[in-house]
BAFI-3210 file (N, C-alpha, C; in Angstrom, 3 decimals, decimal comma, padded with zeros to 6 digits):
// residues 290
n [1|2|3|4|5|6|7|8|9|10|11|12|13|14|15|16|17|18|19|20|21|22|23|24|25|26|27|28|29|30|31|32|33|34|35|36|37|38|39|40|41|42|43|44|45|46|47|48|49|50|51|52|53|54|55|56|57|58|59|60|61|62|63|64|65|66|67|68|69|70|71|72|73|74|75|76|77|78|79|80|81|82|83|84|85|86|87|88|89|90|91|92|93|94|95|96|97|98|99|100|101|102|103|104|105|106|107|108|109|110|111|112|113|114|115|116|117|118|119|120|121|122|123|124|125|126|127|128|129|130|131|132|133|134|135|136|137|138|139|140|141|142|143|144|145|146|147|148|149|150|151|152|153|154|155|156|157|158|159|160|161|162|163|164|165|166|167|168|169|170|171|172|173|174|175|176|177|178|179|180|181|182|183|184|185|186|187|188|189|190|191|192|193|194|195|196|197|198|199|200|201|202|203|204|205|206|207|208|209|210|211|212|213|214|215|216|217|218|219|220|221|222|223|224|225|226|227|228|229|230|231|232|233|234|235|236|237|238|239|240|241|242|243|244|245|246|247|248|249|250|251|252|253|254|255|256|257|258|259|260|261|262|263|264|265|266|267|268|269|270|271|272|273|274|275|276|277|278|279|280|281|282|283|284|285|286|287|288|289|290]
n.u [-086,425|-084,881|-084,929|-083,869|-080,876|-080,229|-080,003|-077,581|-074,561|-073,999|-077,157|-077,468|-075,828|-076,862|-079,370|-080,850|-080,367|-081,171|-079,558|-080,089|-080,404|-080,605|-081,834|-080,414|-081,217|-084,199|-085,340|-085,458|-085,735|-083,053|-081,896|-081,399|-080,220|-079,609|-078,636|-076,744|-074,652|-073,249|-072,835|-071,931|-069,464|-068,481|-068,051|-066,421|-064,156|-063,517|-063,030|-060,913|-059,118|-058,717|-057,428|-055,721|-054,224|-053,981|-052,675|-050,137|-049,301|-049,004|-046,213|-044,945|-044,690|-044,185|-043,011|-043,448|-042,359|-040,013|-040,148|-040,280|-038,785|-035,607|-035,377|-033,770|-033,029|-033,419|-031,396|-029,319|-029,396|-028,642|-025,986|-025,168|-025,367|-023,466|-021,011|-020,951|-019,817|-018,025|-016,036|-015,838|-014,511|-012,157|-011,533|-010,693|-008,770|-006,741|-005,431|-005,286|-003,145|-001,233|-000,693|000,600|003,023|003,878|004,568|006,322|008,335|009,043|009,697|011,808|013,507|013,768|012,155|008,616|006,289|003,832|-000,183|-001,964|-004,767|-006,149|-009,262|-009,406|-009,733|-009,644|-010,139|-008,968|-006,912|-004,530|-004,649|-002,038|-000,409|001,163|003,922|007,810|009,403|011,978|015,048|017,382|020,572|022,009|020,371|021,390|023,889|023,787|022,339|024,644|026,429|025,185|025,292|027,812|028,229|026,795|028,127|030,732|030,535|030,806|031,548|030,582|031,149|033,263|032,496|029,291|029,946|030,801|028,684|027,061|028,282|027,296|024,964|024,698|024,536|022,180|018,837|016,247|012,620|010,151|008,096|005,591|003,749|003,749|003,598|006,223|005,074|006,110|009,133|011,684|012,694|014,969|014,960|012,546|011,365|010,175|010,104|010,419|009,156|006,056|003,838|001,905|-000,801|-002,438|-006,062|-006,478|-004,262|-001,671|000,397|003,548|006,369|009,566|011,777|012,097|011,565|010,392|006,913|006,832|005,800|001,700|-000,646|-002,931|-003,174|-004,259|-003,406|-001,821|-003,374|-003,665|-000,883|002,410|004,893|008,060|010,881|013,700|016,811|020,154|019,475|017,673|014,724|011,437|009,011|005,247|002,630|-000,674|-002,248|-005,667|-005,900|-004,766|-002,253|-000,962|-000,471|000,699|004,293|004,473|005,893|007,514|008,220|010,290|008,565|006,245|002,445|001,725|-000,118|-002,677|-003,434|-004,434|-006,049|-005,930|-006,221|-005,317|-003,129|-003,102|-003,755|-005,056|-005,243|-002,877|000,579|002,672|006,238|008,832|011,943|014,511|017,639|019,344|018,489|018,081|016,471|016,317|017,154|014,578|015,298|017,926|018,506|015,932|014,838|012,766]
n.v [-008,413|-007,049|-004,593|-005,254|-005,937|-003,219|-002,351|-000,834|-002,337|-001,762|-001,293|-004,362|-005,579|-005,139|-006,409|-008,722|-012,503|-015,955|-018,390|-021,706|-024,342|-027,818|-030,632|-033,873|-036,622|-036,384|-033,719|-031,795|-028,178|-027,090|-024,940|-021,158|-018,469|-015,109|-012,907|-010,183|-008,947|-007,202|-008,253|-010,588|-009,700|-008,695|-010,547|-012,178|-010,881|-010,566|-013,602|-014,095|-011,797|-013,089|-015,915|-015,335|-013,421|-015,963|-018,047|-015,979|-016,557|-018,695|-019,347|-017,729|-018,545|-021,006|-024,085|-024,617|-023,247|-023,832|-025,598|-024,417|-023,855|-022,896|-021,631|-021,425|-023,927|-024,939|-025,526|-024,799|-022,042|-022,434|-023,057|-020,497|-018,636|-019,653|-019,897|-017,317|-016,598|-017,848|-016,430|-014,054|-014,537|-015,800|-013,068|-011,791|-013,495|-013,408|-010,911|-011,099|-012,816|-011,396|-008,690|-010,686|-011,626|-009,066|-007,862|-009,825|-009,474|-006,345|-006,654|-008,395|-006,978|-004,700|-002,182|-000,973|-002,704|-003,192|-002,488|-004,611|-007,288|-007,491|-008,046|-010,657|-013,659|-012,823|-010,333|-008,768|-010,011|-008,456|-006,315|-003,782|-001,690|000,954|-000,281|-000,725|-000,079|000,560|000,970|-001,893|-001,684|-004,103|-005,271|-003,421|-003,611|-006,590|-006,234|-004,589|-006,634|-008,432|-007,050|-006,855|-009,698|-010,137|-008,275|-009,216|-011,977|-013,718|-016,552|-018,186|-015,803|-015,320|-014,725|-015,211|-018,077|-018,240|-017,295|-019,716|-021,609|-020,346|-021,067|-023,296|-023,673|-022,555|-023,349|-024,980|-025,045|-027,925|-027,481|-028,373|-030,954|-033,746|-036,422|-037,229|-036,445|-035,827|-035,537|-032,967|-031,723|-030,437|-030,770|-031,354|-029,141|-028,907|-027,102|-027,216|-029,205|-031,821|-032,422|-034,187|-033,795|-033,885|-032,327|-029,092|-028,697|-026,295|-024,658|-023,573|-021,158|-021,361|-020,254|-017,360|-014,507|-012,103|-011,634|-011,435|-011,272|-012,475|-013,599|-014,778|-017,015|-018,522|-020,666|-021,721|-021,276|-020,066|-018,299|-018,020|-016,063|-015,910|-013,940|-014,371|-014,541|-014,635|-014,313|-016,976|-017,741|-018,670|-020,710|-021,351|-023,003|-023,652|-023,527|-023,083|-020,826|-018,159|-016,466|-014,267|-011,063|-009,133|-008,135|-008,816|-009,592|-012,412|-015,305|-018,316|-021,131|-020,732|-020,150|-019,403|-020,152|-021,907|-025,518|-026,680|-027,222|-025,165|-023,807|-024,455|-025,870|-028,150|-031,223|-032,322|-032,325|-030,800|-029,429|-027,736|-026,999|-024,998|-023,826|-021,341|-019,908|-017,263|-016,732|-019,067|-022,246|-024,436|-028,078|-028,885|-031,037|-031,155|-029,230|-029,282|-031,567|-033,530]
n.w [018,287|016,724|018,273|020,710|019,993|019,312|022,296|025,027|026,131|028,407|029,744|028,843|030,964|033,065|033,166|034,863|036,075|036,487|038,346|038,558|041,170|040,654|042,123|040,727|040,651|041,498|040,451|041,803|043,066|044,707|045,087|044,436|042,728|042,112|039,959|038,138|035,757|036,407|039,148|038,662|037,320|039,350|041,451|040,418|040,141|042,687|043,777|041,819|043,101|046,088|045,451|044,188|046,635|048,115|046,566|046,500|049,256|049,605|047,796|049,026|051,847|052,182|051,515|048,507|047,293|046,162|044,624|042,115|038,944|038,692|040,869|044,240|046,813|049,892|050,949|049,404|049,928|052,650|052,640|050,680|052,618|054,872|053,639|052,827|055,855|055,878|054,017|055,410|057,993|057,009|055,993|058,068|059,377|057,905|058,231|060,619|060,848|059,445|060,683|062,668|061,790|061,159|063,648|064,897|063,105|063,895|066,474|065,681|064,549|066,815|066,772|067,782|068,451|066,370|067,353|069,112|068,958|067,283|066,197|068,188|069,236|072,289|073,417|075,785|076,375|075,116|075,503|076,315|078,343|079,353|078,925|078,654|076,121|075,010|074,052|075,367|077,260|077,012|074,986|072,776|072,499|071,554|069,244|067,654|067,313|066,523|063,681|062,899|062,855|059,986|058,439|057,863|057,857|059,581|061,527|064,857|067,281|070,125|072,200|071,685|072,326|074,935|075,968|075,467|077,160|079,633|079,120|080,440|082,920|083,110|084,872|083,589|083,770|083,717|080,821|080,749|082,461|081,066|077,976|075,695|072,206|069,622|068,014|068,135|064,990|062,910|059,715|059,067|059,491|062,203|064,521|067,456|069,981|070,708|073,206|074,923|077,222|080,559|080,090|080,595|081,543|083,567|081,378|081,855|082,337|081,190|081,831|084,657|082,954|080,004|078,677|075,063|073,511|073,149|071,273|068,768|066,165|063,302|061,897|064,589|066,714|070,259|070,971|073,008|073,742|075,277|076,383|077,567|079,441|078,214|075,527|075,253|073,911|074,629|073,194|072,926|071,816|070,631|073,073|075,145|076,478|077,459|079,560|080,602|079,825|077,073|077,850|080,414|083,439|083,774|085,926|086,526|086,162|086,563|085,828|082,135|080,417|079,217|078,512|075,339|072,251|070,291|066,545|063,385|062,665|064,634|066,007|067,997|071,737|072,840|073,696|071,716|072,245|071,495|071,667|071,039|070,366|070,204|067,943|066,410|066,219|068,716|070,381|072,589|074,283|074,864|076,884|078,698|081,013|080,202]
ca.u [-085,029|-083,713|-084,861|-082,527|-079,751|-079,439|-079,389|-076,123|-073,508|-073,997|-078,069|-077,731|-075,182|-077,936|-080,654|-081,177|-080,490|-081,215|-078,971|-081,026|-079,531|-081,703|-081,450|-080,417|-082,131|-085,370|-085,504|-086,046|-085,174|-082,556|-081,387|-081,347|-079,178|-080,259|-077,557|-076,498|-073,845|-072,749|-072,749|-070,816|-068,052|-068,018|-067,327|-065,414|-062,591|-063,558|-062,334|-059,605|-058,017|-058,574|-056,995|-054,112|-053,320|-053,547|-051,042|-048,995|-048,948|-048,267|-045,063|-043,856|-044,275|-043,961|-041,722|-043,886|-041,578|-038,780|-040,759|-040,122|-038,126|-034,331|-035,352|-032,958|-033,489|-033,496|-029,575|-028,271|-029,599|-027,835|-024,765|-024,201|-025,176|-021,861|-019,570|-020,760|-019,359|-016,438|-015,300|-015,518|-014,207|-011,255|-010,614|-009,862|-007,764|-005,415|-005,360|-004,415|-001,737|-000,355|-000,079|001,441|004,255|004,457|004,982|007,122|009,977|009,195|010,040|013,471|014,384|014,122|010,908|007,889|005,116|001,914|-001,247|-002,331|-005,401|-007,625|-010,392|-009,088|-011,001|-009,664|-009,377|-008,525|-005,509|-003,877|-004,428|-001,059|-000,567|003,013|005,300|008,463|009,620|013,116|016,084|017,967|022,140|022,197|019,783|022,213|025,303|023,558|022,294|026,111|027,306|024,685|025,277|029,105|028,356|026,154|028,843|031,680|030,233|032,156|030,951|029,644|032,177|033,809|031,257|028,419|030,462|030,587|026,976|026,820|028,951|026,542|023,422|024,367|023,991|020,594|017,984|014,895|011,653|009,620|006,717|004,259|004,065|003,380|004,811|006,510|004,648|006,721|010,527|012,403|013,357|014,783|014,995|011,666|010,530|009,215|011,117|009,985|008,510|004,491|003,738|000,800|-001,042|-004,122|-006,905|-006,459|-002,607|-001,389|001,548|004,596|007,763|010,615|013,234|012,447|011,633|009,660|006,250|006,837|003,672|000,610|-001,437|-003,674|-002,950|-005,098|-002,546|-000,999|-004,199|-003,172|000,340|002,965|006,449|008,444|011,862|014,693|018,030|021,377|019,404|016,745|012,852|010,710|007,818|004,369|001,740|-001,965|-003,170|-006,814|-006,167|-003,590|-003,117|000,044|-000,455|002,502|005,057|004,318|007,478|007,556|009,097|010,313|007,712|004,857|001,600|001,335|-001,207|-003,104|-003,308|-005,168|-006,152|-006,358|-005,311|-005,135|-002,194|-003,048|-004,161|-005,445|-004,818|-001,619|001,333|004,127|007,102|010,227|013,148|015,095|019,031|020,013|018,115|018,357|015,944|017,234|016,314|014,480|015,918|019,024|017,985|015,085|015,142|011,041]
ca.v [-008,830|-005,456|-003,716|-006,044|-005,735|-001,888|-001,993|-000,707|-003,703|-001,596|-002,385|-005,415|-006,260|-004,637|-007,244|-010,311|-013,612|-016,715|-019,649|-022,376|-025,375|-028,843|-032,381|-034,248|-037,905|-035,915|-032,401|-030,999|-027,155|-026,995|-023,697|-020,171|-017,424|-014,021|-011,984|-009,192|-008,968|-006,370|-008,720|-011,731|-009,634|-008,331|-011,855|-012,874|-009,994|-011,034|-014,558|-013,660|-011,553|-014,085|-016,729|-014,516|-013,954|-017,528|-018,395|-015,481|-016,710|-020,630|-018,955|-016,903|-018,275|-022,006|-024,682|-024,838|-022,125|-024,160|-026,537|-023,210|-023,675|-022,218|-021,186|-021,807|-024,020|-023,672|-026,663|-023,769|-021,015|-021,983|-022,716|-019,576|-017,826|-020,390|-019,260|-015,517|-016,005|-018,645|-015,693|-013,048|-015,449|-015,690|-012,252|-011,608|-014,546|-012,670|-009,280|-011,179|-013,795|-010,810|-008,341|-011,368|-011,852|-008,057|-007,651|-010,549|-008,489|-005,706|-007,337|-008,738|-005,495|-003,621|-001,469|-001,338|-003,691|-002,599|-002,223|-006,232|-007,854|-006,858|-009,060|-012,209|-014,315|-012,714|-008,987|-008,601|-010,315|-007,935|-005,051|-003,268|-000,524|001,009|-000,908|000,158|-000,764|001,225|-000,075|-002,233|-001,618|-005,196|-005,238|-002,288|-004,103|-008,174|-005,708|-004,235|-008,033|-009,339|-006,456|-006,930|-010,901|-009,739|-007,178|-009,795|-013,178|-014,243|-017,623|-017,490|-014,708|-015,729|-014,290|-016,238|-019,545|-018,017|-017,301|-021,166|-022,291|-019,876|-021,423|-024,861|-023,239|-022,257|-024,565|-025,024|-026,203|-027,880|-026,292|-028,770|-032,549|-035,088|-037,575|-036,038|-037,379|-035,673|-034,951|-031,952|-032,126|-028,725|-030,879|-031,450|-027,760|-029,054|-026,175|-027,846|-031,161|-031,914|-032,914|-034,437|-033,671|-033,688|-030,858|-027,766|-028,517|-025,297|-024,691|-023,025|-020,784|-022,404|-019,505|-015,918|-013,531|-011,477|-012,002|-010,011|-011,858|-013,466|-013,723|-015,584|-016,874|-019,465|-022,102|-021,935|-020,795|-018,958|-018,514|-016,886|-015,969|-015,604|-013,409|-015,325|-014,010|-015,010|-014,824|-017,437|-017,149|-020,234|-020,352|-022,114|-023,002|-024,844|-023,244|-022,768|-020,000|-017,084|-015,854|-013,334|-010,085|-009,135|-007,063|-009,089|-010,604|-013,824|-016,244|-020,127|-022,084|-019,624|-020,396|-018,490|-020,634|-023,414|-026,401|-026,987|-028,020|-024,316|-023,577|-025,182|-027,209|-028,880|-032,476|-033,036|-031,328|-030,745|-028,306|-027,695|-026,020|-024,703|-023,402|-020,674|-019,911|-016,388|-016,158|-020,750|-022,928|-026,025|-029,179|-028,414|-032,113|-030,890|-028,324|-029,898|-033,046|-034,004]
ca.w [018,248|016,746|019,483|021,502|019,557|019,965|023,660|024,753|027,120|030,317|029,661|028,818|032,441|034,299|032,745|035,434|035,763|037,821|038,358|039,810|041,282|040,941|042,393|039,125|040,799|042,051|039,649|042,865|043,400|045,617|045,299|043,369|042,981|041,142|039,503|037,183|034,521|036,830|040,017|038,233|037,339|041,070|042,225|039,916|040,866|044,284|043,860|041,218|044,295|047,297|044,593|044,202|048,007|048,534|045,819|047,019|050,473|049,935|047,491|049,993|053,234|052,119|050,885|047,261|045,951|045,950|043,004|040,632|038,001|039,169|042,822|045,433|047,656|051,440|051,820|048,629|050,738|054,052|051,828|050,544|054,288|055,488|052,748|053,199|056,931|055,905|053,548|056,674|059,263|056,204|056,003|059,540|060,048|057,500|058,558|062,078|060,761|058,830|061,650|063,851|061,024|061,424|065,099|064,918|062,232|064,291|067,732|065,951|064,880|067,499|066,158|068,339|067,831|066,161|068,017|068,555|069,020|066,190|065,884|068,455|070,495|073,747|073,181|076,894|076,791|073,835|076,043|076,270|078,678|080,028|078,339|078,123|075,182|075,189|073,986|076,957|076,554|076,686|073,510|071,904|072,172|070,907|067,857|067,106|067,450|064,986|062,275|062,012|062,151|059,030|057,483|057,838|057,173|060,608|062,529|065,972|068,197|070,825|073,451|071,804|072,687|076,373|076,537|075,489|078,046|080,380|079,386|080,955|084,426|083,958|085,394|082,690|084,509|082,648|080,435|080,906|082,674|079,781|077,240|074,569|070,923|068,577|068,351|067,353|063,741|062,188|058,580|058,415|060,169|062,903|065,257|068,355|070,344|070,863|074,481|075,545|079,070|080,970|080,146|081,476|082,549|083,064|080,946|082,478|081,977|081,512|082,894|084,767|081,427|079,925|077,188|074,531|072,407|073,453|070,661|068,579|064,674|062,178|062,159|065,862|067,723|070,796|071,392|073,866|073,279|076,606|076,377|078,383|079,041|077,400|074,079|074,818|073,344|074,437|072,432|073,821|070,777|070,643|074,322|075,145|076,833|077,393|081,075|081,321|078,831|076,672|078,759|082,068|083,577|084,781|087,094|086,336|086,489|086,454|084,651|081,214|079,531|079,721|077,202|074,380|070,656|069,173|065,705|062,038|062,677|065,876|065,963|069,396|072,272|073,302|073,826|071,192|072,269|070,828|072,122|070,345|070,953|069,193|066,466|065,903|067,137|069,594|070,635|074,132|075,064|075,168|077,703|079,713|081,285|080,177]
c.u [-084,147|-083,505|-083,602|-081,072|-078,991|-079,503|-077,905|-075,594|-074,136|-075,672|-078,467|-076,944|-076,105|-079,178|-079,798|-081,252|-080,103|-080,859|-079,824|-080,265|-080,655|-080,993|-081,132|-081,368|-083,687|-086,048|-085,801|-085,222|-084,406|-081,899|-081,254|-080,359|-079,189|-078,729|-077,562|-075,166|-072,622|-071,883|-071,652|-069,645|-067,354|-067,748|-066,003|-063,808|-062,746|-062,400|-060,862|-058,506|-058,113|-057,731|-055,468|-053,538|-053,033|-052,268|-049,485|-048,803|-048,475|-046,527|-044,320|-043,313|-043,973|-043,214|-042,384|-043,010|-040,664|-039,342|-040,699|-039,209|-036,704|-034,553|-034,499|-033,527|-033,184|-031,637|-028,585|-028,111|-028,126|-026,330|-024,159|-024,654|-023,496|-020,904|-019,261|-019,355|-018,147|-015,407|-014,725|-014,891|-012,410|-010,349|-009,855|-008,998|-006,547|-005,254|-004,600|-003,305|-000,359|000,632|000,933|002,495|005,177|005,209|006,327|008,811|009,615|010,153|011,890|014,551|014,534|013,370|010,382|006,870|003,783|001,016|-001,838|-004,171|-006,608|-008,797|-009,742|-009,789|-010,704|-009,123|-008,655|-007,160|-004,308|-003,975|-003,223|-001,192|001,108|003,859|006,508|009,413|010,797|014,183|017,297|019,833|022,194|021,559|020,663|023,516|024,847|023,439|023,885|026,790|026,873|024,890|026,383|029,056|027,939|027,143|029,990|031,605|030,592|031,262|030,568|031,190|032,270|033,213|030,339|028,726|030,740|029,184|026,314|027,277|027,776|025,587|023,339|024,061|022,980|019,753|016,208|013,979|010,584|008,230|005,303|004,407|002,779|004,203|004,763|005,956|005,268|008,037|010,784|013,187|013,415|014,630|014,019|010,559|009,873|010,419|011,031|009,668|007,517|004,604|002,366|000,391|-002,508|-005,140|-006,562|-005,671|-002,263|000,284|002,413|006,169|008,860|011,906|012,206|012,608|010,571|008,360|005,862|005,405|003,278|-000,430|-002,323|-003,718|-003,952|-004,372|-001,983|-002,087|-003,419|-001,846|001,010|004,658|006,979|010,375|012,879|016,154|019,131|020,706|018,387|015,117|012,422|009,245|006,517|002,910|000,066|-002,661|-004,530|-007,226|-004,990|-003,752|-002,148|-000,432|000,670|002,729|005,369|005,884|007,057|008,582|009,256|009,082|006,028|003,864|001,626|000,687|-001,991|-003,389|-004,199|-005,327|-006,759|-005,697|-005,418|-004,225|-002,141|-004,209|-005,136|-004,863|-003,600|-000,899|002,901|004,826|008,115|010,757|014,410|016,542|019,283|019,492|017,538|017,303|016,688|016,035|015,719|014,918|017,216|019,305|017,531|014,949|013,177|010,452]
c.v [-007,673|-004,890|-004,014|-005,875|-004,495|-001,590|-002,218|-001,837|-003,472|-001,724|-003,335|-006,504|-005,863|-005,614|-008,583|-011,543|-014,526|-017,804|-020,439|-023,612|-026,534|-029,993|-033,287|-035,578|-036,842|-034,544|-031,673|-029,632|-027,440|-025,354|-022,421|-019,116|-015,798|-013,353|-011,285|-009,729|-007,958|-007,188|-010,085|-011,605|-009,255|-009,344|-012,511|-012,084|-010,425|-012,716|-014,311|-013,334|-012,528|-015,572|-016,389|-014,464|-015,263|-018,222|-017,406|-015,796|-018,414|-020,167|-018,914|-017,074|-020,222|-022,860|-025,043|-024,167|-022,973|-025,106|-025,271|-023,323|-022,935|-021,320|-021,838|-022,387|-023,934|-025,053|-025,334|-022,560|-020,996|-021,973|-021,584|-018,409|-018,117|-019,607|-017,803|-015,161|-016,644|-017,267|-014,206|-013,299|-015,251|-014,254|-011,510|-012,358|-014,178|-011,440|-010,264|-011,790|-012,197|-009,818|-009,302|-011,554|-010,246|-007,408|-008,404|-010,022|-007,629|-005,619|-007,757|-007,881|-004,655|-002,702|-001,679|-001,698|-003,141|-003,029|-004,072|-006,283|-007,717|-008,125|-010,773|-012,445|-013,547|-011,620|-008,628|-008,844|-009,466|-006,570|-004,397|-001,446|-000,279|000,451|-000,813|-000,828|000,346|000,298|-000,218|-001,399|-002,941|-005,522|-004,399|-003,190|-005,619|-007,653|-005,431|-005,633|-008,529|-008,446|-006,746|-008,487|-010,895|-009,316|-008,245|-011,612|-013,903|-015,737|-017,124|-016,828|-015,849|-015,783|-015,193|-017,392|-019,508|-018,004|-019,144|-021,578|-021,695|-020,882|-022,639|-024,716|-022,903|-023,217|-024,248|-025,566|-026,564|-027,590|-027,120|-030,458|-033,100|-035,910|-036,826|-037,143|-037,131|-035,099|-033,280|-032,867|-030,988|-029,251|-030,847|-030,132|-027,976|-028,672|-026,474|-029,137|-030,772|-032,448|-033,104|-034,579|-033,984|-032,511|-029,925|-027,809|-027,169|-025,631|-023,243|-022,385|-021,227|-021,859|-018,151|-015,338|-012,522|-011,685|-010,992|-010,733|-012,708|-012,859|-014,968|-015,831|-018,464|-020,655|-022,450|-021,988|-019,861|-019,225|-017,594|-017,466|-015,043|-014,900|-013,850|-014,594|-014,923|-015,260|-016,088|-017,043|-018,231|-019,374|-021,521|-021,743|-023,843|-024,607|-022,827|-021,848|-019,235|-016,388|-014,766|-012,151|-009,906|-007,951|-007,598|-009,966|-011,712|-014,342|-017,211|-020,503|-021,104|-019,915|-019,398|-018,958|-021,839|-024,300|-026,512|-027,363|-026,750|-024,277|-025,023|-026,513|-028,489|-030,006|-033,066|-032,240|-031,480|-029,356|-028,658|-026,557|-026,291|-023,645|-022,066|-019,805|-018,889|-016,575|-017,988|-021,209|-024,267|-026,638|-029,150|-029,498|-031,556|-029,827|-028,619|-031,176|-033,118|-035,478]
c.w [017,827|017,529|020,029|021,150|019,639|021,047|023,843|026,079|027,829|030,468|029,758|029,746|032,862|034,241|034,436|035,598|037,014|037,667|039,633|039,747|041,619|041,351|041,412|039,263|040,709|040,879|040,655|042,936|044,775|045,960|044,231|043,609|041,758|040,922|038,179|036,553|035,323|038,150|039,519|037,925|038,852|041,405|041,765|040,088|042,131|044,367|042,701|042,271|045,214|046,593|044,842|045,628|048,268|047,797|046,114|048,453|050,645|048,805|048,475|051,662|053,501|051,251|049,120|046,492|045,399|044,726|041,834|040,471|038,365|040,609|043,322|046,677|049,545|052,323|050,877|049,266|052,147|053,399|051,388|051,878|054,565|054,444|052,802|054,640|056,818|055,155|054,294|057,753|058,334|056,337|057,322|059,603|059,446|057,916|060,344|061,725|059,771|060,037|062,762|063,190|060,970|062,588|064,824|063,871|062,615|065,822|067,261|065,612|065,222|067,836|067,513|067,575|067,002|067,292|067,801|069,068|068,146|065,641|066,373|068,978|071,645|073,554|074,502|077,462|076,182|074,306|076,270|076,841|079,413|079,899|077,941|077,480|074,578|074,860|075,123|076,283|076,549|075,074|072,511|071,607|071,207|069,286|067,025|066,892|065,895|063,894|062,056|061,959|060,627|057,750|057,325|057,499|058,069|061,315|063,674|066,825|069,214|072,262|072,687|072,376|074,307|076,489|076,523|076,789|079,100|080,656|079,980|082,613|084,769|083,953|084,654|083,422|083,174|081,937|080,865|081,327|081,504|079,364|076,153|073,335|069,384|068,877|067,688|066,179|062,553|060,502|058,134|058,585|061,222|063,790|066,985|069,234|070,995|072,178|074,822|076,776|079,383|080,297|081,123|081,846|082,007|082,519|081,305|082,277|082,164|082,483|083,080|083,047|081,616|078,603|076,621|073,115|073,333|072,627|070,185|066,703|064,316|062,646|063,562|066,892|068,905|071,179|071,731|073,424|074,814|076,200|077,510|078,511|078,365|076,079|074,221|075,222|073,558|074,081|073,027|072,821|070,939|072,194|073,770|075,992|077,271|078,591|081,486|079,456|078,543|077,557|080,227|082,251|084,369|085,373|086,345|086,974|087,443|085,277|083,217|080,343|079,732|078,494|076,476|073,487|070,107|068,046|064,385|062,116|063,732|065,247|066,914|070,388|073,482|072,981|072,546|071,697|071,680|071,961|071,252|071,087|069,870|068,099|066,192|066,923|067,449|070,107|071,907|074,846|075,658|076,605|079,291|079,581|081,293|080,892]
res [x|x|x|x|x|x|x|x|x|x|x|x|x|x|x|x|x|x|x|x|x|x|x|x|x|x|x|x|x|x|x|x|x|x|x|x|x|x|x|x|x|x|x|x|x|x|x|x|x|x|x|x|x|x|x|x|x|x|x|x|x|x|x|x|x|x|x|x|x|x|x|x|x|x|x|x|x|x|x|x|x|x|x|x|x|x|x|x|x|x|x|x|x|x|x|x|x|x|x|x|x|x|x|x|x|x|x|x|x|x|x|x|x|x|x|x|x|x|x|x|x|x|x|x|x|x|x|x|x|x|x|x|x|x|x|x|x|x|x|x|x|x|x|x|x|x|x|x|x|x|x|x|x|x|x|x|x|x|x|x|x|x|x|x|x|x|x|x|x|x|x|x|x|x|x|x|x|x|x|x|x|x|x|x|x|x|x|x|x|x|x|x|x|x|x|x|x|x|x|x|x|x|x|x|x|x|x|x|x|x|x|x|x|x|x|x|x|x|x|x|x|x|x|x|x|x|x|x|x|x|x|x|x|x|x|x|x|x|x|x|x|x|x|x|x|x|x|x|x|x|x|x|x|x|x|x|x|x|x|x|x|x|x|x|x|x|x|x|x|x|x|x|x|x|x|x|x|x|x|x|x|x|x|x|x|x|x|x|x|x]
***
């Protein structure tokens, strides 16, 4: 037994041993299995690692993780994917509504427009080539009118109240066949009237002009702004699609969009238009016979 005692570990792993497996009814040998001290720890790292992949592979490639303790699961996951792209989808939609508020006080004073279509659905339409964007003498003189109305505080001149009398001679067609569902009502901001149509009615210029926007904003979806003479701007909001580029001149009763339900504020799909008289928006009843 001393002897025994001063043999050194790695000795006494190298010693032999035999696990035998018996029938417990019968005592019958059923099986043996010889091993070292050396050989039992070899298995036992053997199964240790094949243990370990297996638990690292039902983690990582299956829905068990999500039973750990503050894991995320896979409804929080897609959640913050959506918000990643609601907050990128976000910041474009300002960078465009800003530039379209920019064009738009560039356009009324005179300026030229910034560079449009930066991140819209229909870059093609925002193309802008040869435009001459020169100031008319008709545009030179309406400007000199409106700064001394400005400098003097004066009511409307005496020529605006001719250009009125003008505008009853021109013949409006109308933008789009429907039933009208909402009125003009400047008290409550609603600068326009809603018209409801078929799908896909194209919607139509009301006079000979020119479109000095066709864009695309959050709240309006795509919308065209048609340049009219004697001072009127008809405006054409909630299309599902934009078909004259800015600069193009049109005719009466020429397609420049077709109808739709784009945009934040839209309900259903239909066409709002407005009407704009010098700077004021009007009632397009008064105008067009709908």
């Amino acid at each position: 037994m001393a002897e025994n005692h001063k043999r050194s570990w790695r000795q006494r792993m190298k010693d032999r041993y035999r696990l035998i497996i018996y029938n417990d009814n019968t005592l019958k040998e059923v099986g043996f299995m010889r091993l070292t001290g050396f050989n039992f720890l070899w298995v036992l790292g053997l199964v240790t690692v094949v243990m370990s992949g297996l638990v690292y592979v039902l983690i990582a490639y299956t829905s068990i993780r999500e039973f750990i303790p503050d894991y995320p699961d896979s409804n929080l996951r897609r959640m913050i994917i959506h918000n990643s792209q609601l907050v990128d989808s976000l910041e474009m939609e300002i960078q465009k509504r800003d530039r379209f508020f920019q064009n738009m006080s560039n356009i009324i004073s005179g300026r030229d427009p910034l560079d449009v279509g930066v991140g819209s659905p229909d870059d093609s339409i925002h193309e802008v080539k040869n435009i001459n964007l020169s100031k008319s003498e008709r545009d030179s003189l309406m400007r000199v009118e409106l700064e001394q109305e400005e400098q003097l505080n004066l009511a409307v001149s005496s020529n605006a109240s001719k250009q009125e009398e003008n505008s009853n001679t021109l013949f409006f067609y109308k933008p789009v066949n429907g039933v009208i569902t909402n009125l003009f009502d400047a008290a409550q901001k609603h600068y326009g009237i809603d018209i409801v149509s078929k799908p896909n009615e194209l919607v139509k210029s009301v006079l000979d002009g020119t479109v000095v926007m066709a864009t695309w904003t959050i709240e309006t979806g795509h919308v065209v702004y048609v340049q009219h003479s004697q001072d009127f701007i008809s405006v054409y909001k909630h299309n599902s699609e934009i078909l004259k580029r800015e600069g193009t001149k049109v005719r009466a009763g020429e397609p420049v969009a077709v109808i739709g339900n784009s945009g934040e504020y839209s309900t259903g799909p239909h066409l709002h238009f407005e009407l704009w008289k010098n700077g004021v928006p009007v009632d397009p009843q008064q105008y067009i016979i709908f």
